[in-house]
C-alpha positions in Angstrom: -9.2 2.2 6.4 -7.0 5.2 6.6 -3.3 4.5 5.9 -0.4 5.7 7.9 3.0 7.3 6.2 5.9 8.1 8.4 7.4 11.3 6.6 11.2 11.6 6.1 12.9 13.6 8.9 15.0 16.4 7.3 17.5 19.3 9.6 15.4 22.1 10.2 17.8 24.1 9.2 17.2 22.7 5.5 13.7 22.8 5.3 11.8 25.5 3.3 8.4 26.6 5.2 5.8 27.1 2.7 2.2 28.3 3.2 -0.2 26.1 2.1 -2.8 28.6 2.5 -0.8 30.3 -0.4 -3.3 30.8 -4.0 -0.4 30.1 -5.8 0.8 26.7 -4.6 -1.6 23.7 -6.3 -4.1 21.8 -4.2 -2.3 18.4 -4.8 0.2 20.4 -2.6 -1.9 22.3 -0.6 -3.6 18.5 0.6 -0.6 16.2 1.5 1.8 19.1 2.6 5.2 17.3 0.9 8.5 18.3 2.6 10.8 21.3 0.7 14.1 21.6 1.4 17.3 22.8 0.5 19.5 20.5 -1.3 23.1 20.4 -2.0 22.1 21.7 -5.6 18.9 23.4 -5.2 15.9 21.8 -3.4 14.2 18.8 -3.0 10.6 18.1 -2.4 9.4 14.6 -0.5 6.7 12.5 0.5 7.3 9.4 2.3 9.9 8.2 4.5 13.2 8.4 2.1 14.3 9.4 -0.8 14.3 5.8 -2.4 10.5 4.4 -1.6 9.2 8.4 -1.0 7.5 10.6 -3.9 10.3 12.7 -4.7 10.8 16.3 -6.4 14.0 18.1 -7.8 14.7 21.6 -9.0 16.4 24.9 -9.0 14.3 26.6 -7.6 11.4 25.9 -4.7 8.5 26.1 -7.7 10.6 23.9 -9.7 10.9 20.9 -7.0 7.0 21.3 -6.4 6.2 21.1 -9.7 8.1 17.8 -10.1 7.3 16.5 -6.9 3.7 17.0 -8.4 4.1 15.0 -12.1 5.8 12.2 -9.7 3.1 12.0 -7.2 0.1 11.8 -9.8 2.5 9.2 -12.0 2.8 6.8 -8.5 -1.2 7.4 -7.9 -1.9 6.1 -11.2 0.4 3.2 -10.8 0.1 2.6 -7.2 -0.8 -1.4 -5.6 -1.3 -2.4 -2.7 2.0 -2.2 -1.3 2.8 1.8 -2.0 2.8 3.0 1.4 2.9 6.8 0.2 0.4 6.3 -2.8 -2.0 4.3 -0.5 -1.9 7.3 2.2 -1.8 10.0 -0.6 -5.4 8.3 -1.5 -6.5 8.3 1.6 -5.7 11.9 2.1 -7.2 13.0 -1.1 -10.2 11.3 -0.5 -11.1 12.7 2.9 -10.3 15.7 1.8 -13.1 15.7 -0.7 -11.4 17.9 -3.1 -10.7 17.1 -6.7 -6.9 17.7 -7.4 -6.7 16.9 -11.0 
């Protein structure tokens, strides 16, 4: 059964557009397509419908915010029940996907 996330709305003003085709960005990434945007003190990177039950990321700078959205999003997977909306559809994802992200 493929689970369903409804993904935090952010102003598109605020949102960083990345390309995911990009060698440099890390296929955990690359697969579920988290949300970058700029934050009152640098930027923010999200899964999930808000900041409090999403995956989130912070950091100076764009590569910072991805790489701690990252550490976050493999730390919920491992922990995840039945009940974690965004680790549930990050599994899902991953899994149709076929790739190996770590």
């Amino acid at each position: 059964m493929l689970h369903c996330m409804k993904q935090m709305k952010v102003a598109e003003d605020r949102v960083i557009q990345l390309n995911y085709e990009d060698k440099n960005i890390s296929l955990l990434v690359k697969e579920l397509q988290p949300v970058v945007f700029q934050a009152d003190e640098g930027y923010n990177c999200i899964l999930g419908p808000d900041m409090q039950t999403g995956v989130v990321g912070y950091g100076d700078t764009i590569k910072g915010a991805l790489a701690s959205w990252e550490s976050a999003m493999k730390k919920r997977m491992e922990r995840a029940d039945d009940g974690d909306e965004v680790a549930l559809y990050a599994t899902d994802m991953l899994q149709a996907s076929n790739k190996k992200v770590w």
